[in-house]
C-alpha positions in Angstrom: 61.9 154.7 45.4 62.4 156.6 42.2 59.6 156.3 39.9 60.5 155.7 36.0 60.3 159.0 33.8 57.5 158.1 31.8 58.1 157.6 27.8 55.5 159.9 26.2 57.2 162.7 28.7 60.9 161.6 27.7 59.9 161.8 23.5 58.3 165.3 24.3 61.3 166.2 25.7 64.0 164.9 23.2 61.8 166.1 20.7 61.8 169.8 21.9 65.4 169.4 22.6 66.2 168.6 18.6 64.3 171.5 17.5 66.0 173.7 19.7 69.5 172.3 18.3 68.7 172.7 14.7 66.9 176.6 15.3 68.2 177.8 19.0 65.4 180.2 18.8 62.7 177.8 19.2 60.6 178.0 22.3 58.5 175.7 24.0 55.6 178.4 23.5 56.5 177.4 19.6 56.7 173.6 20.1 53.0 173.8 22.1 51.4 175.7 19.2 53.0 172.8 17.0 51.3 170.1 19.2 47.6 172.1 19.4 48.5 172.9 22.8 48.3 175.8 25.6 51.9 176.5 26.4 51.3 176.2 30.7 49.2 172.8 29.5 52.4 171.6 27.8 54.7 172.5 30.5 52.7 171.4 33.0 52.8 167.8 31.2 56.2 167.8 30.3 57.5 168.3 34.0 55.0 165.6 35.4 52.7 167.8 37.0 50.1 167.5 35.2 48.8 164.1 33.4 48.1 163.6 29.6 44.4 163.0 28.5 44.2 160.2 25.8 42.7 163.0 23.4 45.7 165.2 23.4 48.5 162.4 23.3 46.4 161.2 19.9 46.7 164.6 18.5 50.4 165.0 19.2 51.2 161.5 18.0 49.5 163.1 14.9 51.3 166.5 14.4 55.0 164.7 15.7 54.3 162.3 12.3 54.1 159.1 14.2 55.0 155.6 12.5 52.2 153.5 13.4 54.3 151.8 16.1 55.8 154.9 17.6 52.1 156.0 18.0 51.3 153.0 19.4 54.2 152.9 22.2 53.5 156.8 22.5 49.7 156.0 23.4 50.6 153.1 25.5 52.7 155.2 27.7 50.0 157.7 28.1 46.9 155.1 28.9 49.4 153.1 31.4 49.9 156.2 33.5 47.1 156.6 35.0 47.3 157.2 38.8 46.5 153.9 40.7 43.5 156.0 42.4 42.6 156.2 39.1 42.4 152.9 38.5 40.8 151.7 41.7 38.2 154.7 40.8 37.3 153.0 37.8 37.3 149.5 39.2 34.7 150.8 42.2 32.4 152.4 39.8 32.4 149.1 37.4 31.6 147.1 40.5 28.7 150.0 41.9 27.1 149.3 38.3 27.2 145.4 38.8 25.7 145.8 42.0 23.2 148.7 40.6 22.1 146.3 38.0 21.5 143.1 40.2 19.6 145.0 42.6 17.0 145.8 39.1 16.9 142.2 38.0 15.9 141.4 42.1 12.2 141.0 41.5 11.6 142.5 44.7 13.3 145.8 43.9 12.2 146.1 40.5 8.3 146.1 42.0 9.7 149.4 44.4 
């Protein structure tokens, strides 16, 4: 099953794409020192083989001139990316903190 290009990926793109049509000479190396990033960093993102942290995707919404809902459906295509290992990651470590923190409250522990 083919996955569904992420949006953040797809504006990145088209937004490299109409720079390139109005000055042919522009390069991605240009376009990444536009967005405050390491070219291989922006490539790698761009062709899905590397994932966007949070921090970056705020600063490019930031340098592309966002309108406060393009920012908004920009970020929200970065955040719901995350890998489902990801996820279950974070949901295991929520759940090894509830369980850390009932263990202290059992009178018997907290005396160990």
């Amino acid at each position: 099953m083919l996955e569904k290009e992420a949006y953040f990926r797809t504006a990145l793109r088209e937004e490299l794409a109409r720079r390139q049509r109005v000055n042919p000479a522009y390069s991605l190396r240009a376009f990444a020192k536009h967005l405050s990033m390491q070219p291989p960093s922006l490539s790698a993102v761009l062709t899905g083989k590397r994932p966007l942290p949070m921090r970056s995707a705020e600063t490019i919404s930031e340098r592309l001139a966002h309108s406060p809902s393009e920012k908004k459906r920009f970020l929200n295509s970065v955040y719901y990316r995350k890998t489902p290992a990801a996820i279950v990651e974070s949901i295991e470590s929520t759940r090894n903190a509830a369980s850390s923190a009932k263990i202290l409250r059992d009178e018997m522990h907290f005396k160990i």
